[in-house]
N, C-alpha and C positions, 0 to 999 in steps of 0.2 A: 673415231670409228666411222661416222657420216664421209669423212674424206676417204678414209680406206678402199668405203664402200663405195664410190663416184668415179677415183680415179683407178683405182684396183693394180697400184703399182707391183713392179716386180717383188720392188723390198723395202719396208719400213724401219724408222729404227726413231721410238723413243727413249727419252731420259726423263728420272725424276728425284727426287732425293732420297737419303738412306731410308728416312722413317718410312718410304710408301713398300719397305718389306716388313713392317712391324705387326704384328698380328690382328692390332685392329681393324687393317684395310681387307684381311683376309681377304673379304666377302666382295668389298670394291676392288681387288685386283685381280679376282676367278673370276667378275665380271669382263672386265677388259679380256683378258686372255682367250673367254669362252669365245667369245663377240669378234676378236681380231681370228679365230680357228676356224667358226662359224660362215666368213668369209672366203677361206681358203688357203691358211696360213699356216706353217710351222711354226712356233715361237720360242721363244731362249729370251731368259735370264740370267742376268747376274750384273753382282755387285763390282763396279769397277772404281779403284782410285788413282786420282791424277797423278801420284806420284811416280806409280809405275810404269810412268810414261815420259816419262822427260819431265813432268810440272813439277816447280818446286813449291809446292804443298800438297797436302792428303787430298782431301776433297772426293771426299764418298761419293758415287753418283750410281743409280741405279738403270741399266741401260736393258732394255727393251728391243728384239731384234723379231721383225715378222720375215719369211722368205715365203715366198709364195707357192704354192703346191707341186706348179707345172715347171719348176726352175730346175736345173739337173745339179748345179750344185749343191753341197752341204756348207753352212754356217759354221764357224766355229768364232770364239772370240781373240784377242791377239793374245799373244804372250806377255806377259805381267814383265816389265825389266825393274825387278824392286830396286836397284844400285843406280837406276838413270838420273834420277835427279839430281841436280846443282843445290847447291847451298841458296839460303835467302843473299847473304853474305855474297858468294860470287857470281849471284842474276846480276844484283842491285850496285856492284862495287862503280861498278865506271859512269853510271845515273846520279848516285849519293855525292859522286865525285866534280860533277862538269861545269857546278859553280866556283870551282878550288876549294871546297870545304879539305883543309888539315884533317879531321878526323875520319875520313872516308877509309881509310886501309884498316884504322883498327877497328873502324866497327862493321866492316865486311867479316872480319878475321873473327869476332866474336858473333854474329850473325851466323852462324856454322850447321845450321840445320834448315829443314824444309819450314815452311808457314804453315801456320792452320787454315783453316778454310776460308777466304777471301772475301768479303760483301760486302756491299757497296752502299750500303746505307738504307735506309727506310725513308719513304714519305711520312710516315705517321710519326716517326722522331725528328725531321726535320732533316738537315745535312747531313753529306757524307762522313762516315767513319767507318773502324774497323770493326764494328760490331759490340753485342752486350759486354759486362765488366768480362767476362771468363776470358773471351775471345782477347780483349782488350791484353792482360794481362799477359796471355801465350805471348802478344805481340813485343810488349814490356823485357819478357825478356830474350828477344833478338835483337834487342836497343830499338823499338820502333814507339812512337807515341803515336795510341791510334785512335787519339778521340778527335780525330780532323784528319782530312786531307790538304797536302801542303801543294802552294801554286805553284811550286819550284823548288830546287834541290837546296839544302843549306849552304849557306855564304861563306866565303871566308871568315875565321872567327867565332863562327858559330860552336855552341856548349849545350850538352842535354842531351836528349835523345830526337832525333829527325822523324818528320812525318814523312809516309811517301807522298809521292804526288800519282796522280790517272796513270801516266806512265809506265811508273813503278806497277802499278796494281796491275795494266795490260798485260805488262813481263813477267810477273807472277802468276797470272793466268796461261801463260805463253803465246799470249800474241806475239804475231811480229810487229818489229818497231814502225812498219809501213804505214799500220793501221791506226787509221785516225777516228775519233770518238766527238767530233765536234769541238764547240767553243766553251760549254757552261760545265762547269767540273762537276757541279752534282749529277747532271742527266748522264753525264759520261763514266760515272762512278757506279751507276744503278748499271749501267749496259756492261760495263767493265764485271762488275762484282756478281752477275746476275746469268751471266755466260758460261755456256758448256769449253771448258780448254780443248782450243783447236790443237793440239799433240795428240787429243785423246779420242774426236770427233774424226780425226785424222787417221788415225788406227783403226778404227773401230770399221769406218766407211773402205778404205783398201781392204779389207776382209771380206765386208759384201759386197765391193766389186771383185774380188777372187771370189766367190759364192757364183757369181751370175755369169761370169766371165770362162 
């Protein structure tokens, strides 16, 4: 709100997770809203998931759009494509694959749905994984073992179920494969798993440049 208020851009747009529409923040999110209107703002809401955007997992995110008074466009948000997503299975097939792991076609082929929502680990657990047992499990079964992140893709010979590696997790997010996250896997798991999907940040930003434009 202090920055809103400083730079008084044309148009704002945050994000935060599903629970900040749960009833207990009522009162802290009539505050934001008053505070962002109070400056000179139109505001919109809503709930948006990455799937309906090319990202192959759900990943609830609640997106925040201020336009500012004097702007002659109207906001609106993108169109939802619920069927755009790929398979975890056909993000991951040719990654799982590039060590020559044998098993990479069939467990793309059973891998045949979207993931659950991506994280990147905690500091206060220590290293990267896939998150608590629940999360864990969703993972279990698209054949992924997700109490670690792995440094590379399985080897030939390899038996079990495979961890992803940064990589894996980037493309899940829908980075592009351009994008580099450093050397240290866990700092790049927390930036990786902890990120707004650029498909969705992507959509969302071409709208309020048609708003302004």
């Amino acid at each position: 709100i202090r920055l809103i208020k400083e730079i008084q851009p044309r148009a704002v747009m945050l994000e935060n997770v599903r629970g900040f529409l749960d009833p207990g923040f009522d009162e802290y999110r009539d505050h934001i809203f008053t505070s962002i209107q109070k400056l000179g703002y139109v505001t919109h809401i809503k709930l948006l998931n990455a799937s309906d955007y090319g990202v192959p997992q759900l990943r609830p995110r609640v997106v925040i759009i201020g336009i500012r008074k004097d702007q002659i466009g109207a906001f609106a948000y993108p169109d939802e494509q619920p069927d755009s997503a790929p398979t975890v299975g056909d993000t991951l097939r040719d990654l799982m694959a590039q060590n020559g792991w044998e098993g990479a076609k069939q467990w793309a082929s059973n891998a045949n749905r979207i993931a659950p929502t991506l994280v990147g680990g905690s500091k206060k657990h220590g290293g990267p994984d896939l998150g608590p047992t629940r999360a864990r499990n969703a993972w279990a079964e698209l054949g992924v073992d997700g109490r670690g992140i792995a440094n590379e893709a399985p080897a030939p010979g390899f038996e079990g179920m495979p961890r992803l590696t940064s990589r894996m997790m980037a493309r899940i997010q829908g980075f592009p494969d351009t994008w580099t996250f450093g050397n240290r896997k866990t700092v790049a798991c927390r930036m990786i798993g902890n990120a707004f999907p650029p498909p969705v940040a992507r959509a969302v930003g071409e709208k309020i440049k048609e708003c302004l434009e």
